[in-house]
C-alpha positions in Angstrom: 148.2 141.5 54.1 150.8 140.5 51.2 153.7 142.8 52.0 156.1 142.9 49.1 160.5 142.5 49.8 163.6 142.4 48.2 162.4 138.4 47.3 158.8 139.0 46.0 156.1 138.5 44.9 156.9 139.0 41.2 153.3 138.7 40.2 150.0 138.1 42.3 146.5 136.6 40.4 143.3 136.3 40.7 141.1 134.5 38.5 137.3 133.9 38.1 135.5 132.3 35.3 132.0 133.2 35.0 130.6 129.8 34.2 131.7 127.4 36.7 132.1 129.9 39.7 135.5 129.3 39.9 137.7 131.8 41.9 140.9 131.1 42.7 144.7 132.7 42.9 148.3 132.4 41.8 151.6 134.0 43.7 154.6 133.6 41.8 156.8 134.9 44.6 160.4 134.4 43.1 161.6 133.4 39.6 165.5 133.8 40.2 166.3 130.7 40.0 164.0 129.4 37.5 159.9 128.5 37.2 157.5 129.1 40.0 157.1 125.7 41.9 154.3 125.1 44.2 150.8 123.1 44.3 147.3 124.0 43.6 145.6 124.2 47.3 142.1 123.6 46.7 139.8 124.4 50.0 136.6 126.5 50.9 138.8 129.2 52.8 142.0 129.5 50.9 142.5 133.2 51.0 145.5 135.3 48.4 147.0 135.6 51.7 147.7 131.8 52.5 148.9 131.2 48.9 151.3 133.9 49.5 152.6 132.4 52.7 153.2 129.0 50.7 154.5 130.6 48.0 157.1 132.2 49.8 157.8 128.5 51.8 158.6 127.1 48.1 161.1 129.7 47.3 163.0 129.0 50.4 162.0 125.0 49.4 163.9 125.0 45.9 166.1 127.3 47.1 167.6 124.9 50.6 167.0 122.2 48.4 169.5 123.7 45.5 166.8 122.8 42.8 166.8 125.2 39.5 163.6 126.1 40.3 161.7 129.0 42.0 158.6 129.5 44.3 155.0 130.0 43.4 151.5 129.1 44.8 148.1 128.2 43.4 144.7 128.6 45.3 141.1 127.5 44.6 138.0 128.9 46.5 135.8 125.9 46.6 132.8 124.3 48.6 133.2 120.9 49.9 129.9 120.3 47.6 132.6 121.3 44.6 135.4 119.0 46.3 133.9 115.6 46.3 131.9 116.3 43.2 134.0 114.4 40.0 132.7 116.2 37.5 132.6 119.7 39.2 135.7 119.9 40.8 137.2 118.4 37.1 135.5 121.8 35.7 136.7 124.2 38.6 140.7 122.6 37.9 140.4 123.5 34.8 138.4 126.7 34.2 142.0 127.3 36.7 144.6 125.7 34.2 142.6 127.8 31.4 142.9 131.2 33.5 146.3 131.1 33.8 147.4 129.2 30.7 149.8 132.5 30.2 152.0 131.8 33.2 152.2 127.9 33.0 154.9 126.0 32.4 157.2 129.2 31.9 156.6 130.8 35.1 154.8 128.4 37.3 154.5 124.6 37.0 151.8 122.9 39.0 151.7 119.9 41.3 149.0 118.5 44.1 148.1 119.9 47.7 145.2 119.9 49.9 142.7 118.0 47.9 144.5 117.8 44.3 146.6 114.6 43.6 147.4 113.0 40.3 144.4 113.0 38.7 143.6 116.7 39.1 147.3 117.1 37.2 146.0 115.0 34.5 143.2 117.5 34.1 145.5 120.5 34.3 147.3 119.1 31.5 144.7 118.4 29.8 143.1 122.1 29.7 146.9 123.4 29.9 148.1 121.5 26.8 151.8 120.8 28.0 153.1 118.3 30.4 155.5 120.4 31.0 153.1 122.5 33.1 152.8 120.4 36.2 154.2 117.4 38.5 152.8 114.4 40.1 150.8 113.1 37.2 150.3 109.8 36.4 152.7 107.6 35.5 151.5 107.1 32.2 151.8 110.7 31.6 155.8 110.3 32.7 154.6 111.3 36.2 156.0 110.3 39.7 152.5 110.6 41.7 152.8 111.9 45.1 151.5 109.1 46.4 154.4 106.9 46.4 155.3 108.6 49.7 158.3 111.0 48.6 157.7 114.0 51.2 157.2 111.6 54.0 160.5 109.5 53.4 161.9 112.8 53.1 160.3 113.9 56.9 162.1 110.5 58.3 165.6 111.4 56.8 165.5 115.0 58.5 163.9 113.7 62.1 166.8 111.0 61.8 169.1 113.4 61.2 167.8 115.6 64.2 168.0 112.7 66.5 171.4 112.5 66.1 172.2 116.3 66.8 170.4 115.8 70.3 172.0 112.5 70.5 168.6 110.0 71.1 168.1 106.9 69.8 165.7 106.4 67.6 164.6 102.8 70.0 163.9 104.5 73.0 162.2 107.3 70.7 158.3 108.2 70.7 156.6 110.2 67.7 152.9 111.8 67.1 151.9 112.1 63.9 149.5 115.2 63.4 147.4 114.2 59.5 147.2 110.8 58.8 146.8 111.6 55.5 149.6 111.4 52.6 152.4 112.7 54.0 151.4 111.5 57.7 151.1 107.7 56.9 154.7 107.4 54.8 156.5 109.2 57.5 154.5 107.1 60.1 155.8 104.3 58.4 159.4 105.4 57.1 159.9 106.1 61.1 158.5 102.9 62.5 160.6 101.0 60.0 163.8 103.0 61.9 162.6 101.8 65.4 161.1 104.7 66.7 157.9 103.9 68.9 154.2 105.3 67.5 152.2 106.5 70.3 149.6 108.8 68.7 148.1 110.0 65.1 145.2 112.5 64.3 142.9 113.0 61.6 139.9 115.4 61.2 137.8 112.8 63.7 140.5 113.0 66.6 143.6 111.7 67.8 144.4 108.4 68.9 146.9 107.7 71.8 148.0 104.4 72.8 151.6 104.9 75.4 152.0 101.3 74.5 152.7 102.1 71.2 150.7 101.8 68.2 151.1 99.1 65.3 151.3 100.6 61.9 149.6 98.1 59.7 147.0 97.9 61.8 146.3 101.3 61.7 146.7 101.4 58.0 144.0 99.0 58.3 141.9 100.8 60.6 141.5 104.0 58.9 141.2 102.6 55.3 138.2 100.4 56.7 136.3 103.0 59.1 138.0 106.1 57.6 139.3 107.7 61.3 142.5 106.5 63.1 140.1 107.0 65.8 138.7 103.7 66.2 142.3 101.9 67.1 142.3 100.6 70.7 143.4 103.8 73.2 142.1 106.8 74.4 140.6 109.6 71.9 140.9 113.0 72.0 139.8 116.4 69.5 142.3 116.5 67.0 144.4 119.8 68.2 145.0 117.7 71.2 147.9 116.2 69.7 150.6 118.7 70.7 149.5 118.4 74.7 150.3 114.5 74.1 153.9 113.2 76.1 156.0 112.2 73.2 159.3 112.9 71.6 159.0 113.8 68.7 156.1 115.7 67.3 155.3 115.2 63.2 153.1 118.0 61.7 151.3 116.8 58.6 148.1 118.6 58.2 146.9 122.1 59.0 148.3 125.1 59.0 148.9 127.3 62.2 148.6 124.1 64.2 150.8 125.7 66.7 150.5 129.1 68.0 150.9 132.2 70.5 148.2 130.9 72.3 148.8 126.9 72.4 152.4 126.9 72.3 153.5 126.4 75.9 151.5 123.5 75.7 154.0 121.2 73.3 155.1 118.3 75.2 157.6 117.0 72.5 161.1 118.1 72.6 161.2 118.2 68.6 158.9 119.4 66.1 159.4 118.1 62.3 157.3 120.1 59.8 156.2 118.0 57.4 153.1 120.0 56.4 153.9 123.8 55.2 153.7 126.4 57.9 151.8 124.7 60.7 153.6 127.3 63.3 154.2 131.7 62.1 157.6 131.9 62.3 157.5 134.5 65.6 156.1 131.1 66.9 158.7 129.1 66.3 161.6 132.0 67.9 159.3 131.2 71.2 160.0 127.4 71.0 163.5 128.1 69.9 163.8 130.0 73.7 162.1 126.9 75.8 164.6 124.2 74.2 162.5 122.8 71.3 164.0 121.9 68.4 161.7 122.9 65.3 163.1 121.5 61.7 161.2 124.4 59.2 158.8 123.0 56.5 160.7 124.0 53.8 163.7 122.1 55.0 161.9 119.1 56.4 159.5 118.3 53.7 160.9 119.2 50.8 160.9 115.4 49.3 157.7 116.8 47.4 159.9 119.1 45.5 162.6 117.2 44.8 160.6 114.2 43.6 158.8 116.9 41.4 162.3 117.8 40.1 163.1 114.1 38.6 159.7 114.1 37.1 160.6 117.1 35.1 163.6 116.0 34.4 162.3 112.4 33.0 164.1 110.4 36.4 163.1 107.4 37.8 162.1 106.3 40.9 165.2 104.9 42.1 166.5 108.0 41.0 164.1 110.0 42.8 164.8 108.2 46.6 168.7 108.6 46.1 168.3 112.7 45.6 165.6 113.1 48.7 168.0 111.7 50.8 171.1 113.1 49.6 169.7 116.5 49.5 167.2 116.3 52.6 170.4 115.0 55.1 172.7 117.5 54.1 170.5 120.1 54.2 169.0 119.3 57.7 172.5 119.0 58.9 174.0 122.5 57.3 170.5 123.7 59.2 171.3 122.7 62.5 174.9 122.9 62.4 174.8 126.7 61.7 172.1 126.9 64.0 174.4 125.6 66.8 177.4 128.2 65.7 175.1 131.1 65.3 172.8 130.0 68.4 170.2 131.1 66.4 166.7 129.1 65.5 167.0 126.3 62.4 164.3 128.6 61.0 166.6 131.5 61.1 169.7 129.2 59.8 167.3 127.9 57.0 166.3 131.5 55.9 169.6 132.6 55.7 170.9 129.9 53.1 168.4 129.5 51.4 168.5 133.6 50.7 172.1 132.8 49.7 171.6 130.9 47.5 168.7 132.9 45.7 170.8 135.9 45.5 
């Protein structure tokens, strides 16, 4: 149930457009600070209660990541059939853009999620009318696409900036990587590139685990040719195996409520980056916070996304774009866990309370 606060939601929607099926839902949760910014999540069992959840996550996003921007969600209902069908899916996008032309770019600009990318933004646009209405386009629409790796470079800086408040070093480090997807493969490589030691990755086939360590490029490799991460040399297990794995350094990068009540004493790894959006409840997380593991929150951790999204919008480059994640996503981890340590209270807690700071 969507329980509205002193924060929001300012305005819930739901859409449906008789001709292509199409249901979805938008939660503009909080506009304080300036337009609605969140992604169009586009799966069979997105419910008004998950794009709530996410919305909220962006208005704490913008709001750690001190971006004149606020926090909103958009949600799809729609069959795999619908997904992985060009020229239905291109229809469902934008019977969506048309439903809620009256809210977009003023009060909630787009950008891609769970099975939307760049050229799903070029067909929001395109029913929209204004590029002004959504980020990660193409470049020839003056976008910077998500797929040059912004949220995951983002997810390095932060779990660097972790390892030095527990004081390890990042050689004698090992990391999972939970979604090989996007977000999992650029952190998977941002971190290898830093030294730290890959021992395991997961996509919706399985996990791979090799103690030995795993080679990046090879797996690259691997799962562009066969399409599973599964087929590298080690042993394979069902994908929610990953967080029973002996590592470091856990990387979420997929699914939501990875981690939970049930599941949680089973974490091996001694730090927990969120790179995808609430992959633990937060009551989850106060548990880990009492057995010693450090959990960076999503909307500190991975909030590269956003802040590449803000030099689109504001006609940046590139260069541009990799100076401001870093800038913003170290301080920001750091402020985190620093008043974590003063308040003893969990980096979700310390997150929550500046980013509310700053909203108000």
């Amino acid at each position: 149930m969507v329980k509205k606060d002193t924060i929001g939601p300012e305005e819930i929607i739901m859409v449906y457009d008789k001709k292509t099926g199409m249901r979805g839902f938008l939660v503009i949760d909080n506009t304080k600070r300036g337009p609605g910014k969140g992604g169009i999540r586009m799966t069979p069992t997105v419910t008004k209660e998950e794009v709530f959840r996410l919305a909220r996550t962006m208005t704490f996003k913008t709001a750690m990541a001190d971006l004149p921007f606020g926090g909103a969600k958009g949600g799809i209902v729609a069959s795999s059939e619908i997904i992985h069908n060009k020229k239905k899916k291109k229809a469902f996008i934008q019977a969506y853009a048309r439903s809620i032309k009256q809210y977009s770019p003023n009060q909630y600009i787009a950008a891609p999620d769970i099975n939307t990318g760049e050229q799903e933004m070029e067909w929001y646009v395109q029913a929209n009318g204004s590029r002004q209405s959504c980020t990660g386009k193409p470049r020839r629409l003056g976008g910077l696409p998500h797929e040059l790796g912004s949220t995951g470079y983002g997810v390095a800086i932060a779990t660097e900036i972790a390892l030095k408040h527990l004081n390890m070093k990042p050689k004698k480090t090992t990391f999972a990587i939970e979604g090989f997807g996007n977000v999992g493969m650029f952190s998977a490589k941002e971190l290898t590139d830093r030294g730290l030691k890959l021992v395991a990755a997961s996509d919706s086939k399985g996990v791979i685990y090799n103690p030995n360590g795993i080679d990046f490029k090879k797996l690259l490799k691997i799962k562009k040719k066969t399409g599973t991460v599964i087929n590298y040399p080690g042993r394979a297990f069902k994908s929610p195996e990953i967080i029973n794995l002996p590592v470091h350094v856990l990387i979420t990068a997929a699914v939501p409520d990875l981690i939970r009540k049930d599941n949680y004493k089973q974490v091996k790894a001694k730090l927990i980056i969120e790179g995808s959006n609430i992959p633990i409840s937060y009551d989850v997380e106060e548990l880990l916070h009492k057995i010693k593991i450090l959990v960076i929150p999503d909307f500190v951790a991975n909030a590269g996304g956003v802040i590449s999204s803000y030099v689109e919008y504001k006609g940046g480059s590139i260069k541009q774009m990799f100076k401001l994640v870093k800038q913003k996503i170290s301080r920001n981890t750091k402020l985190v866990l620093d008043l974590s340590k003063k308040k003893h209270i969990s980096p979700r807690k310390a997150a929550v309370k500046i980013a509310i700071e700053r909203i108000r």
